[in-house]
Backbone as XML, in Angstrom:
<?xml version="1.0"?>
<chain id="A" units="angstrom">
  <residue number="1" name="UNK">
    <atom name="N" x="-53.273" y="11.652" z="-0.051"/>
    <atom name="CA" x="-53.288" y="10.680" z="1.020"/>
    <atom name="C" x="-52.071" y="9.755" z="0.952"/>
  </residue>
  <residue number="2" name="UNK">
    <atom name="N" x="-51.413" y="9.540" z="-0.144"/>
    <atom name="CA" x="-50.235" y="8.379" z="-0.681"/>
    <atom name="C" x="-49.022" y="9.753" z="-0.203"/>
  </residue>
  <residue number="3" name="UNK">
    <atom name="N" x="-48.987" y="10.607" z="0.428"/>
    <atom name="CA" x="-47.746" y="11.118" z="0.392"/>
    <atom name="C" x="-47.525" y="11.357" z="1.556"/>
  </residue>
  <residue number="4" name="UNK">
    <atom name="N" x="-47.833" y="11.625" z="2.361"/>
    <atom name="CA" x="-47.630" y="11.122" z="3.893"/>
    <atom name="C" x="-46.917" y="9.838" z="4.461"/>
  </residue>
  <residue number="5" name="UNK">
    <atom name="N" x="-47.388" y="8.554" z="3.814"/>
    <atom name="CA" x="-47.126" y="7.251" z="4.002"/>
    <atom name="C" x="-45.617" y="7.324" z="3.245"/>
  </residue>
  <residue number="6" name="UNK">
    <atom name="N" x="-45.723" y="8.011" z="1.973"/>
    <atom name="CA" x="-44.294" y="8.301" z="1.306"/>
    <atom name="C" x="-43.090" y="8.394" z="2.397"/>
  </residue>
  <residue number="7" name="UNK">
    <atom name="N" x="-43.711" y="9.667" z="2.950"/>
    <atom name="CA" x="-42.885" y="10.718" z="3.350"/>
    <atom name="C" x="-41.962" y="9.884" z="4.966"/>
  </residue>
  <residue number="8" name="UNK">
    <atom name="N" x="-42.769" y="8.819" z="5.494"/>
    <atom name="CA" x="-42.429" y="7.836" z="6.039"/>
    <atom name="C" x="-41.219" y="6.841" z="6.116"/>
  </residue>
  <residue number="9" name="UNK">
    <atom name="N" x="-41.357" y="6.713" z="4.425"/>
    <atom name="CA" x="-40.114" y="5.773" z="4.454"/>
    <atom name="C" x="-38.829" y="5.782" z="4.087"/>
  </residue>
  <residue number="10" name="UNK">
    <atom name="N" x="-37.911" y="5.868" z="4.863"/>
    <atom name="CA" x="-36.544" y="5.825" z="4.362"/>
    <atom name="C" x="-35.844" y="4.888" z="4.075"/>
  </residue>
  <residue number="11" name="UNK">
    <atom name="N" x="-34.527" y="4.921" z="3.728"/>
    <atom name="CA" x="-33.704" y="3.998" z="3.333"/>
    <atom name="C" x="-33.436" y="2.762" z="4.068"/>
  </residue>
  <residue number="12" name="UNK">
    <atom name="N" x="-33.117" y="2.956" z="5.219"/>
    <atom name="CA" x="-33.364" y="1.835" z="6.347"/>
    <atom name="C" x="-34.601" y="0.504" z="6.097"/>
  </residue>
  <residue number="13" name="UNK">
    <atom name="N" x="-35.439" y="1.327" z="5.970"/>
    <atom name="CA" x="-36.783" y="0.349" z="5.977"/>
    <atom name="C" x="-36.855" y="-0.194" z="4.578"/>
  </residue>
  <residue number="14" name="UNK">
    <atom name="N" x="-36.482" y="0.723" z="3.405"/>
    <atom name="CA" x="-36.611" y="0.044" z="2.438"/>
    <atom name="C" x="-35.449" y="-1.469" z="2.068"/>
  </residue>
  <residue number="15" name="UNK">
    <atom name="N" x="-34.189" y="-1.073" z="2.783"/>
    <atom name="CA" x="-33.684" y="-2.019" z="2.880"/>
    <atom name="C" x="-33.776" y="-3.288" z="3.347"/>
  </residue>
  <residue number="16" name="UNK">
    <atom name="N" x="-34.394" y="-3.289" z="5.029"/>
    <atom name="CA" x="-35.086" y="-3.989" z="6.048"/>
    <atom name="C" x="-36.351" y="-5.125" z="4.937"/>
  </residue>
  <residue number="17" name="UNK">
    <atom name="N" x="-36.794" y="-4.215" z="4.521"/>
    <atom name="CA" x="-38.315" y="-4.680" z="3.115"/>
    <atom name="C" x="-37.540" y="-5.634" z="2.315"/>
  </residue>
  <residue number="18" name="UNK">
    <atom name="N" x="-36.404" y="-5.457" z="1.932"/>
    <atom name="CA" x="-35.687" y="-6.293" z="0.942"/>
    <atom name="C" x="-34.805" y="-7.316" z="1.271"/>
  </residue>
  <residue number="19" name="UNK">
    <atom name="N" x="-34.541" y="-7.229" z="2.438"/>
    <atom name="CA" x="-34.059" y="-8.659" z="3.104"/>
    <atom name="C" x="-34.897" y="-9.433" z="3.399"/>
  </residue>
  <residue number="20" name="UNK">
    <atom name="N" x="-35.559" y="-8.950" z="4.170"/>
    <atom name="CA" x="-37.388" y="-9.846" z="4.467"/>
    <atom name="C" x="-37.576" y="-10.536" z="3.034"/>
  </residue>
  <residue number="21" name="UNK">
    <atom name="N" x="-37.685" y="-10.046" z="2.314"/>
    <atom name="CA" x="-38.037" y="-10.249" z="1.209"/>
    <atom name="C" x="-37.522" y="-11.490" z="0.312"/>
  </residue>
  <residue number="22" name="UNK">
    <atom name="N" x="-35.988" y="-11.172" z="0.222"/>
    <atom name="CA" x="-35.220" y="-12.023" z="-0.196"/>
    <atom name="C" x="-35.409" y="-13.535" z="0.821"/>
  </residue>
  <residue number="23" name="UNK">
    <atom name="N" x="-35.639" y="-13.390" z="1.980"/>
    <atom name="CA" x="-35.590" y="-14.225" z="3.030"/>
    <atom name="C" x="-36.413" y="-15.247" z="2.749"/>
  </residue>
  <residue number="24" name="UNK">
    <atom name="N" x="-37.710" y="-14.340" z="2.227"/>
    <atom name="CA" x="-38.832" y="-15.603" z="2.066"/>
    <atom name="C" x="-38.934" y="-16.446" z="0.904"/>
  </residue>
  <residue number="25" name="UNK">
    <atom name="N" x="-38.170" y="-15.413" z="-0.370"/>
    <atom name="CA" x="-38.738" y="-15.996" z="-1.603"/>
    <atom name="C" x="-37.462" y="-16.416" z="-2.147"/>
  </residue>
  <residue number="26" name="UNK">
    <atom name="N" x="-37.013" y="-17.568" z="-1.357"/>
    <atom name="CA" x="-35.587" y="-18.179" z="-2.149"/>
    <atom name="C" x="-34.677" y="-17.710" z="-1.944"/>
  </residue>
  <residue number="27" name="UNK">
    <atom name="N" x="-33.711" y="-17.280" z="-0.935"/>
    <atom name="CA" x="-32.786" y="-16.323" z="-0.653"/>
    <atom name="C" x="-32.164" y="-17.101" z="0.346"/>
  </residue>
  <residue number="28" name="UNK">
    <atom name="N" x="-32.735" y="-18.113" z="0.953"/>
    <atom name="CA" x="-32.468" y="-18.730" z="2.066"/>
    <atom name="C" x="-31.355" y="-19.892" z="1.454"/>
  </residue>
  <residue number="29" name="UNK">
    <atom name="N" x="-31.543" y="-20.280" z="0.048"/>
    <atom name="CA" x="-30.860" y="-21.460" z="-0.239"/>
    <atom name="C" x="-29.350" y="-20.757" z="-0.358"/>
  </residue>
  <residue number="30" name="UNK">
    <atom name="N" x="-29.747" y="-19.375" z="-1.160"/>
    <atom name="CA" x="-27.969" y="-18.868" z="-1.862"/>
    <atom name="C" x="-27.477" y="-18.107" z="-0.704"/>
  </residue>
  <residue number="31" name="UNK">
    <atom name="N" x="-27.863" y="-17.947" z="0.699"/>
    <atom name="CA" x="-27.335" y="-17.490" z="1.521"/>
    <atom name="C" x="-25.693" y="-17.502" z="2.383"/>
  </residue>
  <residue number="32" name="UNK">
    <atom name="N" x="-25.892" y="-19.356" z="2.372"/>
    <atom name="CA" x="-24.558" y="-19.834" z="2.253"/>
    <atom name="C" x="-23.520" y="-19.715" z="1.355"/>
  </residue>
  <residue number="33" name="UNK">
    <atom name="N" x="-23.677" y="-19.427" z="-0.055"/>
    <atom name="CA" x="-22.907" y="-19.344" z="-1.115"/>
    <atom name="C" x="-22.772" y="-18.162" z="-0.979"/>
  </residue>
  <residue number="34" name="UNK">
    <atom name="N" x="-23.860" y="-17.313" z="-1.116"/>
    <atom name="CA" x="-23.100" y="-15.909" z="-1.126"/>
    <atom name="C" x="-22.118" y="-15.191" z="0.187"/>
  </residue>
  <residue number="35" name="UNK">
    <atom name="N" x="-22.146" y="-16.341" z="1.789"/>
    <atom name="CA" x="-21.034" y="-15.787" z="2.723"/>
    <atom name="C" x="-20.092" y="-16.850" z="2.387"/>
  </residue>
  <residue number="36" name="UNK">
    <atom name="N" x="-20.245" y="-17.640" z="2.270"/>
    <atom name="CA" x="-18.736" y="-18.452" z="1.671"/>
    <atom name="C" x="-17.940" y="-16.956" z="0.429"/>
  </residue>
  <residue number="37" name="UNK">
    <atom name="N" x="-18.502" y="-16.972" z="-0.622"/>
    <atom name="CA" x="-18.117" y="-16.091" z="-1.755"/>
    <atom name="C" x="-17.503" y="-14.868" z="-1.354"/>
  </residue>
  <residue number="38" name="UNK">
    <atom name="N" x="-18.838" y="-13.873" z="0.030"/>
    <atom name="CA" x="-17.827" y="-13.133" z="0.888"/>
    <atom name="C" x="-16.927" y="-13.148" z="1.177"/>
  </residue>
  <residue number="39" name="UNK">
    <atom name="N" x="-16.785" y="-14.165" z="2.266"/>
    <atom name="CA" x="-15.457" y="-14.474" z="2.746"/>
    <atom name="C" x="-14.014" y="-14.674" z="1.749"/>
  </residue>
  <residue number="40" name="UNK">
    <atom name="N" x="-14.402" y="-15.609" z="0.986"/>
    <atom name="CA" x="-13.264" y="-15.692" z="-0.011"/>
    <atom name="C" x="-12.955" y="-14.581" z="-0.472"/>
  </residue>
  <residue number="41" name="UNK">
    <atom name="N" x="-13.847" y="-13.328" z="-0.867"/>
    <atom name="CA" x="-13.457" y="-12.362" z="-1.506"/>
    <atom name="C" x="-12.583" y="-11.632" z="-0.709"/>
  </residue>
  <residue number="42" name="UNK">
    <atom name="N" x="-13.052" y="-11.299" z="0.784"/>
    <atom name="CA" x="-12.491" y="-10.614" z="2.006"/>
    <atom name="C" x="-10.481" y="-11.004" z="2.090"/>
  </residue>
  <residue number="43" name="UNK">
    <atom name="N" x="-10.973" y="-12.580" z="1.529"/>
    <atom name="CA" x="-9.580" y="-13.375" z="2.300"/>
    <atom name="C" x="-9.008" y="-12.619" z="1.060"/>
  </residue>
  <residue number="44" name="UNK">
    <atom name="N" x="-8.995" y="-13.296" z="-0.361"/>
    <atom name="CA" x="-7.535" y="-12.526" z="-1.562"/>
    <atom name="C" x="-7.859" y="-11.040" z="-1.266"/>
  </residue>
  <residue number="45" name="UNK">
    <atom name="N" x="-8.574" y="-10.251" z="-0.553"/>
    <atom name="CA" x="-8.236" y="-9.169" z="-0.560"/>
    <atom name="C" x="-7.412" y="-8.646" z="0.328"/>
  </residue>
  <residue number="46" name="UNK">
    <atom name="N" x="-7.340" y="-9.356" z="1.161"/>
    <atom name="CA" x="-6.340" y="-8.979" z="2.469"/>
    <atom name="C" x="-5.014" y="-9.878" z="2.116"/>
  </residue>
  <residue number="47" name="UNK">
    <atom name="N" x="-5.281" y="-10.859" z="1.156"/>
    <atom name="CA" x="-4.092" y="-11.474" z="0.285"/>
    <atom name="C" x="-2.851" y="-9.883" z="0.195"/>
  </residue>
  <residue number="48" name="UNK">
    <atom name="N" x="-3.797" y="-9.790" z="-0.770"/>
    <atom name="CA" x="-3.605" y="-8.916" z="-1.747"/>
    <atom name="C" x="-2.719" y="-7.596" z="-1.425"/>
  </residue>
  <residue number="49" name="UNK">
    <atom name="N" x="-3.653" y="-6.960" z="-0.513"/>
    <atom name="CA" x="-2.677" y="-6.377" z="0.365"/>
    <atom name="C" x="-1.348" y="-6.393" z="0.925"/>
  </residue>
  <residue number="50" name="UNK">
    <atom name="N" x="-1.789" y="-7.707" z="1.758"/>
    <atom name="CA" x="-0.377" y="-7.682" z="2.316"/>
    <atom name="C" x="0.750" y="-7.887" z="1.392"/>
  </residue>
  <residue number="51" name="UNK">
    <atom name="N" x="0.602" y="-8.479" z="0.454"/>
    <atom name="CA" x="1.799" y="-8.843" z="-0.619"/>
    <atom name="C" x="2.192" y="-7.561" z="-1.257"/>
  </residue>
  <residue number="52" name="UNK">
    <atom name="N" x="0.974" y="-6.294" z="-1.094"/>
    <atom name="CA" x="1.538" y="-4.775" z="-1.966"/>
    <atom name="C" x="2.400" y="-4.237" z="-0.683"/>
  </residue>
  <residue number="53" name="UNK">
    <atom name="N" x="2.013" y="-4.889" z="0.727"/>
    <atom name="CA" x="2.623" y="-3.762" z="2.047"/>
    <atom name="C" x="3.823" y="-4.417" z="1.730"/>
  </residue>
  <residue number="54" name="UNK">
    <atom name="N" x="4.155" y="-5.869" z="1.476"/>
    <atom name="CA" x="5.779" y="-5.979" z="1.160"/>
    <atom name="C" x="6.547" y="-6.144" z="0.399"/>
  </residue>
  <residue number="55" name="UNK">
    <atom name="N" x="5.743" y="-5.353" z="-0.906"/>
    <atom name="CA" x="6.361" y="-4.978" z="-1.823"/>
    <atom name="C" x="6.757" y="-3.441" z="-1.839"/>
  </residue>
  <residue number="56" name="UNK">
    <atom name="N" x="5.999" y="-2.849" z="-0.977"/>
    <atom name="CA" x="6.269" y="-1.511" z="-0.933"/>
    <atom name="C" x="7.529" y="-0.876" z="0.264"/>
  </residue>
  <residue number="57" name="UNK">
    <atom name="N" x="7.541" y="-2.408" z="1.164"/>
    <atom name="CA" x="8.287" y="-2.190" z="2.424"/>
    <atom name="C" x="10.160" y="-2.963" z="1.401"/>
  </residue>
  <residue number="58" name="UNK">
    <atom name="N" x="10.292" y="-4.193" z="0.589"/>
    <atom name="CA" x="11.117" y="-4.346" z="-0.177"/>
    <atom name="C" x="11.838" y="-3.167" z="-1.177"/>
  </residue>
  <residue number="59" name="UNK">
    <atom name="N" x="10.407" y="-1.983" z="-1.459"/>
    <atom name="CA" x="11.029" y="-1.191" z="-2.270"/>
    <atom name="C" x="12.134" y="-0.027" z="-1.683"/>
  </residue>
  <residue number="60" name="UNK">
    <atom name="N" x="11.337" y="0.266" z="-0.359"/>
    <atom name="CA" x="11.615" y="1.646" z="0.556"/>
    <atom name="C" x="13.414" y="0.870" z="0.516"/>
  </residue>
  <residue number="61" name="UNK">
    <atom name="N" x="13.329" y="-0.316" z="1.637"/>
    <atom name="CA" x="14.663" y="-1.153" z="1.882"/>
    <atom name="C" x="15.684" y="-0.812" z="0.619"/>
  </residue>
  <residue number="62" name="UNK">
    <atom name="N" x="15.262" y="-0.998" z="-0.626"/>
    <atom name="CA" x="16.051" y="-1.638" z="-2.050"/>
    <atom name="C" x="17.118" y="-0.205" z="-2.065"/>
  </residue>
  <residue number="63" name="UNK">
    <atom name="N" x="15.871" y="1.237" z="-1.760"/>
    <atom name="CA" x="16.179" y="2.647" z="-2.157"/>
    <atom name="C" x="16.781" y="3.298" z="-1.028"/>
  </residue>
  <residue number="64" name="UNK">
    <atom name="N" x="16.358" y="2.849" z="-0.002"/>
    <atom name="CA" x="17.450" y="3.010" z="0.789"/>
    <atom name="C" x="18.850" y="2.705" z="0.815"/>
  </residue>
  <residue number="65" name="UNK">
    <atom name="N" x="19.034" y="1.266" z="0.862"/>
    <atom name="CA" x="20.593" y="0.771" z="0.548"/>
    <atom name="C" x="20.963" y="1.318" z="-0.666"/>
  </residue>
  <residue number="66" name="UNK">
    <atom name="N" x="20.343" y="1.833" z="-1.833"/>
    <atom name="CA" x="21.150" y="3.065" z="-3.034"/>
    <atom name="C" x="21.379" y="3.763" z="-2.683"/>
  </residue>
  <residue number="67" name="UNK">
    <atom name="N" x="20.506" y="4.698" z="-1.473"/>
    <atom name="CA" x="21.210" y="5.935" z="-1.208"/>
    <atom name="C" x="22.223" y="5.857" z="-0.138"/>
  </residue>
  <residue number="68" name="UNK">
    <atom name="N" x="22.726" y="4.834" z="0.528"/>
    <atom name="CA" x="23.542" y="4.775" z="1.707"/>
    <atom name="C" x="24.958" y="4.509" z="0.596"/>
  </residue>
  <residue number="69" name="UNK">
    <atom name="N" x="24.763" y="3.210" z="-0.209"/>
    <atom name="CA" x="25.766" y="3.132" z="-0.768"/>
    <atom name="C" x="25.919" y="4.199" z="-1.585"/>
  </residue>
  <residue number="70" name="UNK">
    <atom name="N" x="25.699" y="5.263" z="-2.092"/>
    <atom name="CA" x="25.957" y="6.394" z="-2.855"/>
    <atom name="C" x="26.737" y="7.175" z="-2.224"/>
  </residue>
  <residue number="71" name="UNK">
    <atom name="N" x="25.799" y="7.210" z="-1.204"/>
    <atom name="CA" x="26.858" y="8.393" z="-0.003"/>
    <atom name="C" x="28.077" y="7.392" z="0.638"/>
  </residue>
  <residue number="72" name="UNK">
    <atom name="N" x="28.307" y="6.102" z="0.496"/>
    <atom name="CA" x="29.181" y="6.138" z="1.446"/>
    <atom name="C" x="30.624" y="5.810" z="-0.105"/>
  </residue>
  <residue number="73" name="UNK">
    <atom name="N" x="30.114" y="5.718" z="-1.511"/>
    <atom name="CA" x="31.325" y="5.683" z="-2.218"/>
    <atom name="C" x="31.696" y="6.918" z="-2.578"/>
  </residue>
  <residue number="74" name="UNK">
    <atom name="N" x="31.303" y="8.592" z="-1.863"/>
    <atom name="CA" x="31.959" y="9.384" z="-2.584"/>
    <atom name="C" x="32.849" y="9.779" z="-2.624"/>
  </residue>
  <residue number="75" name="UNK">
    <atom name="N" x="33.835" y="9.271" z="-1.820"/>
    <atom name="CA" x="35.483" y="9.599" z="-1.647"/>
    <atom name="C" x="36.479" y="8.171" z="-2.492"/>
  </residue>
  <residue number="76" name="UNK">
    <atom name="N" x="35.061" y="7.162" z="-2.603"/>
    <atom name="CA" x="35.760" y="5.919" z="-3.577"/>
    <atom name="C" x="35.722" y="6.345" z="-5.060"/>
  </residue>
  <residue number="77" name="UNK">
    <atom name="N" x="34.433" y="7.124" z="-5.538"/>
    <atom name="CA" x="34.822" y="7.620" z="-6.788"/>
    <atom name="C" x="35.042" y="8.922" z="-7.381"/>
  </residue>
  <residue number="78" name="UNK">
    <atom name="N" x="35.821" y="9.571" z="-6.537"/>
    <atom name="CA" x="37.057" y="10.854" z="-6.430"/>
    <atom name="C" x="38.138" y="10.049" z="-7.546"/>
  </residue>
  <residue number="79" name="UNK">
    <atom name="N" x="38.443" y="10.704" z="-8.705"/>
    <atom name="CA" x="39.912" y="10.219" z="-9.434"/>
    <atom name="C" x="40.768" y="10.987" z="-9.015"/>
  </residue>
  <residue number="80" name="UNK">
    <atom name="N" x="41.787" y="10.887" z="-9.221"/>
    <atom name="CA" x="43.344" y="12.105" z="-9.361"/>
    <atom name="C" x="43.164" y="12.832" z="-10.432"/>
  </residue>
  <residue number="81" name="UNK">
    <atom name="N" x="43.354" y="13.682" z="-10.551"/>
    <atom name="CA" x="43.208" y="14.846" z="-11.194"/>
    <atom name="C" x="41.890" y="15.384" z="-12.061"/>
  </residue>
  <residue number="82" name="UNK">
    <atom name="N" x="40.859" y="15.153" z="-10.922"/>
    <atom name="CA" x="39.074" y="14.928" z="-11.834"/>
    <atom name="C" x="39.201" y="16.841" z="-11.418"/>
  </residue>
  <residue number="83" name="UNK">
    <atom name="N" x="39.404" y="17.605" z="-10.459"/>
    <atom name="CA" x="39.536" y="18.961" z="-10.656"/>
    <atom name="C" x="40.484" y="19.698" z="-11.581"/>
  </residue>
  <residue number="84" name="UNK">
    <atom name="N" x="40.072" y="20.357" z="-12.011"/>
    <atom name="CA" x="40.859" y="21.022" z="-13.201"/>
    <atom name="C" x="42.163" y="20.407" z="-12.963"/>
  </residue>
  <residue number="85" name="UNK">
    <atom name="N" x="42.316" y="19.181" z="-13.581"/>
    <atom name="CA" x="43.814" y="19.026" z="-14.011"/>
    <atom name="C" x="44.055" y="18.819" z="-12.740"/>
  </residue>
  <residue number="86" name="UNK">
    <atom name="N" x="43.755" y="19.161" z="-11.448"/>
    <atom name="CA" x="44.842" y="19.053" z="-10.010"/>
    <atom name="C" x="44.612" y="17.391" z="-9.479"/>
  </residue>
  <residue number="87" name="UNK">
    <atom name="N" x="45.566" y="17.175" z="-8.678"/>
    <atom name="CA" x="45.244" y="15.940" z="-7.962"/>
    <atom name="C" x="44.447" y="16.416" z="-7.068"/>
  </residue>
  <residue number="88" name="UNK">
    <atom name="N" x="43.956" y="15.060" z="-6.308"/>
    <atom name="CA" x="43.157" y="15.215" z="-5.643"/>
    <atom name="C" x="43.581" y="14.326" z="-4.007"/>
  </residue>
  <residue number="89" name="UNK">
    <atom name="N" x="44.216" y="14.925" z="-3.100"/>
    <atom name="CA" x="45.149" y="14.037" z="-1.960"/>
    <atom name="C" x="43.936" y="13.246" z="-1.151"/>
  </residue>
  <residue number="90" name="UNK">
    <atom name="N" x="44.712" y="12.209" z="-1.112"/>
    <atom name="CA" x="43.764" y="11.173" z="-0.096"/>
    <atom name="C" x="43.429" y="11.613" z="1.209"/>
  </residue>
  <residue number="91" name="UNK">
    <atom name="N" x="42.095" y="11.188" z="1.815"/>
    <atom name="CA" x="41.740" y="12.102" z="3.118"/>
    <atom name="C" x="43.012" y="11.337" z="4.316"/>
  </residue>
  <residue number="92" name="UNK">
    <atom name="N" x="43.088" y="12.318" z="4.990"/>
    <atom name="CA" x="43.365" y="11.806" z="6.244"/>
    <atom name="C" x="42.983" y="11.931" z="7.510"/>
  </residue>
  <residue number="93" name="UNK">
    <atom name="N" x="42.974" y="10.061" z="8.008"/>
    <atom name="CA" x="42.274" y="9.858" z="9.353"/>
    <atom name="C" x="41.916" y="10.958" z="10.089"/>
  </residue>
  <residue number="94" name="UNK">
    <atom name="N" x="40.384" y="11.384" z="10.483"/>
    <atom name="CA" x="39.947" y="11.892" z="11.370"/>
    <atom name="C" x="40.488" y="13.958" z="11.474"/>
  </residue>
  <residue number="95" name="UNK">
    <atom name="N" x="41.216" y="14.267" z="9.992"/>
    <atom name="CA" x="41.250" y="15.175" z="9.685"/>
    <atom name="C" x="41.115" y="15.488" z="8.412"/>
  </residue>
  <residue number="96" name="UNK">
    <atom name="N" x="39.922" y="14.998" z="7.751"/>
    <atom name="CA" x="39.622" y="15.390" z="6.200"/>
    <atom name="C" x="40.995" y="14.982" z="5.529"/>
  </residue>
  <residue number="97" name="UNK">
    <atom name="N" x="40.464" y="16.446" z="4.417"/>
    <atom name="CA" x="41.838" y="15.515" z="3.298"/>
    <atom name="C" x="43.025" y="16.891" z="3.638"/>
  </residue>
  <residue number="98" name="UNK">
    <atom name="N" x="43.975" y="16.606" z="2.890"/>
    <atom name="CA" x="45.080" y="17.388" z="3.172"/>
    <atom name="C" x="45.036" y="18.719" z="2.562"/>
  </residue>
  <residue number="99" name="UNK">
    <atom name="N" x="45.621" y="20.011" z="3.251"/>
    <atom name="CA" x="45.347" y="21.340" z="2.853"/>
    <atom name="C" x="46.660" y="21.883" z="1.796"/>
  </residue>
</chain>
């Protein structure tokens, strides 16, 4: 006869049972403390966040400008004679380097 009535209740209701619950027997005083406490928790967490989105947006920036400046010194750190022994002729305007 007890398993029918079982078979009834789900999670919903048992939850529903436990707010009621809390509601009546003293739950009413820490109600305020515990959404203040929410909230605060909500707020450093969205802190929190945002300070990793611009640390992660500072990093992309940092690694970017390495790789621009990389590519744009490779004709600045070309030496004279870094190929076997040969020089190495300076480019010229708008036609590479000399043949």
């Amino acid at each position: 006869m007890l398993h029918p009535i079982l078979a009834l209740i789900d999670a919903p209701i048992v939850i529903g049972i436990l707010i009621v619950g809390a509601l009546l027997f003293g739950g009413i005083e820490r109600l305020p403390k515990l959404a203040r406490s929410a909230g605060q928790a909500k707020k450093e967490f969205m802190m929190g966040q945002i300070e990793a989105d611009e640390a992660t947006a500072r990093a992309r920036e940092e690694a970017r400008a390495r790789v621009e400046a990389q590519r744009a010194d490779v004709m600045q750190n070309v030496e004279a004679g870094s190929v076997a022994g040969e020089a190495v002729p300076p480019p010229t305007p708008g036609k590479g380097t000399q043949a």
